[in-house]
C-alpha positions as CSV (number, residue, x, y, z in Angstrom):
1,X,15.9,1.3,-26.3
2,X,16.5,5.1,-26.2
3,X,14.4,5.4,-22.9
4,X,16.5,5.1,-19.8
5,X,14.7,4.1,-16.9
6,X,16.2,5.0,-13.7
7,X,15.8,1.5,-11.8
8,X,16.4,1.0,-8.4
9,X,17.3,-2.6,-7.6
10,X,19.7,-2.4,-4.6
11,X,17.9,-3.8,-1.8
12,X,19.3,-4.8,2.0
13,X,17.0,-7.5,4.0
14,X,16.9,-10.1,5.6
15,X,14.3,-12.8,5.0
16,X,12.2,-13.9,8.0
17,X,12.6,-10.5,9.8
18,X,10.2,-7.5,9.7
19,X,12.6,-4.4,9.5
20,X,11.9,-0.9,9.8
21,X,12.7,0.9,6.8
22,X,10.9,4.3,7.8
23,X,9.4,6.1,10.4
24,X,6.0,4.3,11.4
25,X,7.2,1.3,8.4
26,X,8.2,-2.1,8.5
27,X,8.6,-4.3,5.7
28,X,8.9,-8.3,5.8
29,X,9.8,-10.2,2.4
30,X,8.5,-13.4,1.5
31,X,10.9,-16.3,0.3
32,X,9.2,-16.4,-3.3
33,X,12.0,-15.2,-5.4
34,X,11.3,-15.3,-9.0
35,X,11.5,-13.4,-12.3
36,X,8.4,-11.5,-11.9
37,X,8.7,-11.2,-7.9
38,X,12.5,-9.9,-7.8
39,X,13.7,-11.2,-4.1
40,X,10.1,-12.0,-3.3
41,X,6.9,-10.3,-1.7
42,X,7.4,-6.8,0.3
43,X,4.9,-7.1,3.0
44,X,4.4,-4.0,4.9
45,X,3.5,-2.7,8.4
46,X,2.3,0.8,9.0
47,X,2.0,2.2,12.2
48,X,2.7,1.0,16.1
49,X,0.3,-0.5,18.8
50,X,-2.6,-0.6,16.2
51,X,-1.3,-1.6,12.8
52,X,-2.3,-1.6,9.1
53,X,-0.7,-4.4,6.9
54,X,-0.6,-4.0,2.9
55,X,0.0,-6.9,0.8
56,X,0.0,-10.3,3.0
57,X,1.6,-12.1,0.3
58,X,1.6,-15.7,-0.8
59,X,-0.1,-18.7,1.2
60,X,3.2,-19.1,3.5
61,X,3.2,-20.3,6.7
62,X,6.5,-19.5,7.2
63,X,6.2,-15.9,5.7
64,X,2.9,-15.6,8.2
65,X,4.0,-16.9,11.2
66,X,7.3,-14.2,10.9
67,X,4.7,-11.7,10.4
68,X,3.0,-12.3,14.0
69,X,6.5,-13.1,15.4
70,X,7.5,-9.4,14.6
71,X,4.3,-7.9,15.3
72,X,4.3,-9.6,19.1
73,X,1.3,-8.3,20.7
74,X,0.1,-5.6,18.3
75,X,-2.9,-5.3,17.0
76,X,-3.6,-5.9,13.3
77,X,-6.9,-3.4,12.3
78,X,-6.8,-3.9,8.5
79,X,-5.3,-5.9,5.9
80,X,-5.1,-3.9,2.8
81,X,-4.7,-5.8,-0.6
82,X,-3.3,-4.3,-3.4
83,X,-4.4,-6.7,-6.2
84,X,-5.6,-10.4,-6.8
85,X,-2.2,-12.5,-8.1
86,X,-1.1,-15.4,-5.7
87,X,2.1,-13.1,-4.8
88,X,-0.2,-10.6,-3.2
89,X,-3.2,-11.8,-2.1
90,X,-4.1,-15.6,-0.3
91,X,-1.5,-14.6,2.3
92,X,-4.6,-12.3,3.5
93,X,-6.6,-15.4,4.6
94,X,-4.3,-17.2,7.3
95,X,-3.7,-13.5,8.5
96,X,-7.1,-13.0,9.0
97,X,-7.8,-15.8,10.5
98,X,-4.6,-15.3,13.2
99,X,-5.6,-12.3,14.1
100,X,-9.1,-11.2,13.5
101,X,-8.6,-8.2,11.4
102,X,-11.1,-7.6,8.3
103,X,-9.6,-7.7,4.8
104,X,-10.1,-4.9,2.3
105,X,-9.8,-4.4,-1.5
106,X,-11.2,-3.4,-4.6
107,X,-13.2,-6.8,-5.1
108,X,-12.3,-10.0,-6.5
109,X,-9.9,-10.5,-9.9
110,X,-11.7,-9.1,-12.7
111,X,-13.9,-7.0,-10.5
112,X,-12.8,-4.1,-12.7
113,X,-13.4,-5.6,-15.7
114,X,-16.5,-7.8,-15.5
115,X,-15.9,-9.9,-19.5
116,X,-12.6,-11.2,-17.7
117,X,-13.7,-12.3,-14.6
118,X,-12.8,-16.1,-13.7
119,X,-10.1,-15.8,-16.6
120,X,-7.1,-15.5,-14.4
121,X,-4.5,-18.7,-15.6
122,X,-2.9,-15.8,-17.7
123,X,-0.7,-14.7,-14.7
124,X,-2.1,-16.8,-11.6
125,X,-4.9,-14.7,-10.5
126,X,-6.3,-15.6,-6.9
127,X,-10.1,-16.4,-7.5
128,X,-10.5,-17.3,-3.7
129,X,-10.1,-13.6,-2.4
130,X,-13.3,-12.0,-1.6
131,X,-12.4,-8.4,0.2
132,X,-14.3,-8.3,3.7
133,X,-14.6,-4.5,2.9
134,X,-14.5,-3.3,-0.9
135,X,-12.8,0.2,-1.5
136,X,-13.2,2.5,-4.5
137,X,-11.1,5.2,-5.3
138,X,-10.9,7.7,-2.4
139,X,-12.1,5.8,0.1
140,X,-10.2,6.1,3.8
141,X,-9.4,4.1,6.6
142,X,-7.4,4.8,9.6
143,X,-5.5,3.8,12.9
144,X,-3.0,6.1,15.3
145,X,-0.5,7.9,12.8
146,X,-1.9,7.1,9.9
147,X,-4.8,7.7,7.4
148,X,-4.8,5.3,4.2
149,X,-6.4,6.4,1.0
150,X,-7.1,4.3,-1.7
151,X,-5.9,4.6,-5.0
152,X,-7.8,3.0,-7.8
153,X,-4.7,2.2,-10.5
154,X,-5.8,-0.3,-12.8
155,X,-4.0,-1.7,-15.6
156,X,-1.4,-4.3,-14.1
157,X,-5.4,-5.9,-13.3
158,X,-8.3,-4.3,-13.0
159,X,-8.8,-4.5,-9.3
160,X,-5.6,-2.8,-8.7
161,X,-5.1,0.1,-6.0
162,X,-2.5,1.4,-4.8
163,X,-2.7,3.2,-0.8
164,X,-1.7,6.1,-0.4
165,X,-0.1,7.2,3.4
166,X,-1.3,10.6,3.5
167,X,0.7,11.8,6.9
168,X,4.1,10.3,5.0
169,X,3.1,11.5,1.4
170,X,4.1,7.7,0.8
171,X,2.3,5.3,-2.1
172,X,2.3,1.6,-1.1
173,X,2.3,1.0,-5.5
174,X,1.8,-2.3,-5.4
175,X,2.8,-3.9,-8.9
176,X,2.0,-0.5,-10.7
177,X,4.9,1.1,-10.4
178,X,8.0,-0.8,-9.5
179,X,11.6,0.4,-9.0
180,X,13.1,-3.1,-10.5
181,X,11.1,-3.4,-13.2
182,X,8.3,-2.7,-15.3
183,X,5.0,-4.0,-14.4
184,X,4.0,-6.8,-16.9
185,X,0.4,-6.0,-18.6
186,X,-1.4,-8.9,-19.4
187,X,-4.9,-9.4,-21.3
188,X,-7.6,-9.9,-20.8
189,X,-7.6,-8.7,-17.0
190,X,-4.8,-6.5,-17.7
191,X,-5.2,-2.7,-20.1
192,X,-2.3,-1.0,-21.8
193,X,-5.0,2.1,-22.1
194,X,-5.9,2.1,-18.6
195,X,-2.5,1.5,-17.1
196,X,-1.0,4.7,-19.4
197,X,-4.0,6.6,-17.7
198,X,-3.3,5.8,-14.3
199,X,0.2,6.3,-14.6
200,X,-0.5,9.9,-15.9
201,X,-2.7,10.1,-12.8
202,X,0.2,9.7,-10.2
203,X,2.1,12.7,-12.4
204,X,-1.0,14.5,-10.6
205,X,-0.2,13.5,-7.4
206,X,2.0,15.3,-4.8
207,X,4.0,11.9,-3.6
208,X,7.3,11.8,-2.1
209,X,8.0,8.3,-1.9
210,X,6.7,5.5,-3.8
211,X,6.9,2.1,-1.7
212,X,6.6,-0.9,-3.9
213,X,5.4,-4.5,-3.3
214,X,8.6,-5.9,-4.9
215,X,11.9,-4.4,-4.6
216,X,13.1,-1.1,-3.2
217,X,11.4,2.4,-2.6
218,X,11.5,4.8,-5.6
219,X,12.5,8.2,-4.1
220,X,11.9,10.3,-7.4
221,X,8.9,9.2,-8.3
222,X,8.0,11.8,-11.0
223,X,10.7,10.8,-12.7
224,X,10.4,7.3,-12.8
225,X,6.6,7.6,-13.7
226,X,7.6,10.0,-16.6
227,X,10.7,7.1,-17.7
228,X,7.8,4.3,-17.6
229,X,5.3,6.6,-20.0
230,X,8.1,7.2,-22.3
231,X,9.1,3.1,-22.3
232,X,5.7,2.4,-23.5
233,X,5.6,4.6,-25.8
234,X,8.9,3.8,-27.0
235,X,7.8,0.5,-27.5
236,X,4.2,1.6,-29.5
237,X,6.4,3.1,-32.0
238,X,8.6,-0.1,-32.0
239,X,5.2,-2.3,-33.1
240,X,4.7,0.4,-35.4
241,X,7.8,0.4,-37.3
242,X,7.5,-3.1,-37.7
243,X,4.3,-3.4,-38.9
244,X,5.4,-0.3,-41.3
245,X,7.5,-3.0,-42.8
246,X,4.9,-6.3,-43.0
247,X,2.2,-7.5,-41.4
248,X,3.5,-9.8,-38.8
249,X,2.6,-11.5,-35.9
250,X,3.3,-10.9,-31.7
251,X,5.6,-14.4,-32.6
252,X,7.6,-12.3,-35.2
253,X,7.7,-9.4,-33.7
254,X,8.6,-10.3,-29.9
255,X,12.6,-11.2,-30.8
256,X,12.9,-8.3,-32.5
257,X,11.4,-5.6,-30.1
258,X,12.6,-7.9,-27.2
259,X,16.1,-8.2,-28.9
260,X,18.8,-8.6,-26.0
261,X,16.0,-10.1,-23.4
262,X,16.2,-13.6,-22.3
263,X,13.6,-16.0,-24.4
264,X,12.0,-17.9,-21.1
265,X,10.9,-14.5,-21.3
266,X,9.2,-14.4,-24.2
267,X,5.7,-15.5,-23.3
268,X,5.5,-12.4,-21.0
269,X,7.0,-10.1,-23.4
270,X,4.3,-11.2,-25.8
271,X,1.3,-11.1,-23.6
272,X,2.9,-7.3,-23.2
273,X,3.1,-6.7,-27.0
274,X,-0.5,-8.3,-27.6
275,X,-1.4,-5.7,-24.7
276,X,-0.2,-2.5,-26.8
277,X,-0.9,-4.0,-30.1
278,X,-4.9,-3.9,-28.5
279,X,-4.6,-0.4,-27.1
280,X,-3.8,0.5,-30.9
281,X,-6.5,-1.4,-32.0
282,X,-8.7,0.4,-29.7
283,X,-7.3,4.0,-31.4
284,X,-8.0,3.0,-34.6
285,X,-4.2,2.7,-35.9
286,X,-3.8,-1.1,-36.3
287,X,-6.5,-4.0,-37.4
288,X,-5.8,-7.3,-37.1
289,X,-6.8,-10.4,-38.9
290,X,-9.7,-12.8,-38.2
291,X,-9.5,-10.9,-34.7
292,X,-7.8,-9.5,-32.6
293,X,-5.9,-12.2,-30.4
294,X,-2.9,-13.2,-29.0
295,X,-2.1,-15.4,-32.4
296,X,-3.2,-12.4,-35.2
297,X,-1.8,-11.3,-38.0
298,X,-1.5,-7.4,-37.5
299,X,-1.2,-4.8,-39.8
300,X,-1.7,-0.6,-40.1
301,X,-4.7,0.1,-40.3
C-alpha cells in the first residue's frame, strides 16, 4: 500500500483504574482485548461532581463496578452510546441501573438503516439496547464544564455518532475514526458510501483532538482523516485493477489485496472488500453476477 497512515498505537493504562488523561477526562479500559478491540474498550468520563460517561462497554461486572469505584460519590447525568456492538453498548444497562442516569443514542442497531435492522450476527450487534433518549445530529446535552454535541457518523453502522466536547474542541469518535486501526465496514448495517461521506464531514470540522473508543487519542486529526480517505481509495483502485484483469470473486481477490495480512483475518477483510465492491456497484462501475453478495462473481461494468 502506497498510503501511509500515521497510526497511533502507544498506549499507557492500567486496567481496572479510571485515569485522567485530560483536563475534565478520565478514561477506564475494559479487559476485552482482541483483534478488533486493540487492549480493550476506552470508557470515558467527562467532567467532575456531575458527570457524562461515553461508551459503557461490554456487559462486565468487573469493568462496571471499577467504573463506580472511580467515580465514588459523583453523579452520573448521562450515558452516551456511540454505537450498538457488544464492545460498546450492553455495558449501558448495569450502569444505568447502578446509578439512575438515562441512556442516550441514535436508536437501536439498524436504526439508520431500517432493511438491516435485526441483521446484526455480521459483527455482534447488541439488539437489546433501546436509547432512553434518541439523538440526531446536532442535538445537545449538558452538565458543569461541558456541552456534548452529537455527531451523526454513520458507516462503521448506521446508528453511529460520534460526541463532540465543544469547550475542549475534543471528538469522542467512537469506532469511526481510530488511531490503531481502520474501522472495519461491514454490510448490510455497515456503508462504504456513507462512511467516505462522513469522514469528509470531520475534514469540515474545526477539532483538535480526536478521542477514540479503542486505543490512543489522535492529536492531528486532519491528517489522519485525510490518510484514511486516501486508504480507501487506495484500496477501490486495488478491486479495480483486479477485476481489470478477470472477473473474480471477494474469495480471489482478498489474498491478493490483503497480501501480507494475517488470514484469521480474512473474513473481515472480505466483508470490507464486499463493502467497496457495493459502493461501486452503487456508482455504476462494477455489476456483479446473479446479485450482488458477499459470494458474487464481479466484473467492470
Amino acid at each position: 500500500m502506497a498510503v501511509e497512515i500515521p497510526y497511533r498505537r502507544e498506549l499507557a493504562f492500567e486496567y481496572g483504574r479510571l485515569e485522567p488523561v485530560a483536563p475534565g477526562l478520565r478514561r477506564i479500559i475494559a479487559r476485552n482485548p482482541s483483534a478488533f478491540t486493540f487492549h480493550g474498550t476506552g470508557t470515558y468520563v467527562v467532567g467532575e461532581g456531575r458527570v457524562a460517561v461515553i461508551d459503557p462497554g461490554p456487559d462486565d461486572t468487573d469493568h462496571i463496578a471499577a467504573l463506580l469505584d472511580g467515580l465514588g460519590n459523583e453523579q452520573v447525568s448521562h450515558i452516551l452510546v456511540t454505537h450498538t456492538h457488544t464492545d460498546h453498548s450492553p455495558g449501558a444497562a448495569p450502569l444505568k441501573q447502578a446509578t439512575g442516569a438515562p441512556t442516550l443514542g441514535f436508536g437501536r442497531h439498524g436504526s439508520g438503516r431500517p432493511e438491516a435492522a435485526g441483521q446484526a450476527a455480521v459483527q455482534d450487534g447488541d439488539l437489546a439496547f433501546v436509547p432512553d433518549r434518541h439523538l440526531k445530529d446536532g442535538d445537545v446535552v449538558a452538565g458543569p464544564g461541558w456541552t456534548i454535541e452529537a455527531v451523526h457518523t454513520p458507516g462503521h453502522t448506521s446508528n453511529h455518532l460520534c460526541f463532540a466536547w465543544r469547550e475542549a474542541k475534543a471528538l469522542f469518535s467512537g469506532d469511526h475514526v481510530m488511531g490503531w486501526s481502520t474501522s472495519v465496514i461491514t454490510p448490510p448495517d455497515g456503508d462504504m458510501g456513507d462512511y467516505m461521506a462522513s469522514l469528509r464531514r470531520l475534514l469540515t470540522r474545526d477539532d483538535t483532538v480526536y478521542w477514540p473508543t479503542h486505543g490512543p487519542a489522535i492529536t492531528d486529526p486532519k491528517a489522519h482523516v485525510e490518510a484514511f480517505i486516501a486508504h480507501r481509495g487506495e484500496r477501490e483502485s486495488q478491486i479495480i485493477t483486479e477485476l481489470a484483469k478477470a472477473p473474480a470473486t471477494i474469495a480471489d481477490m482478498v489474498p491478493v489485496i490483503y497480501a501480507g495480512v494475517d488470514p484469521r483475518l480474512y473474513p473481515a477483510a472480505a466483508r470490507s472488500s464486499f463493502a467497496h465492491l457495493l459502493h461501486l456497484h452503487d456508482e455504476g462501475r462494477v455489476r456483479a453476477e446473479p446479485a450482488p453478495t458477499l459470494d458474487a462473481r464481479w466484473s467492470l461494468a
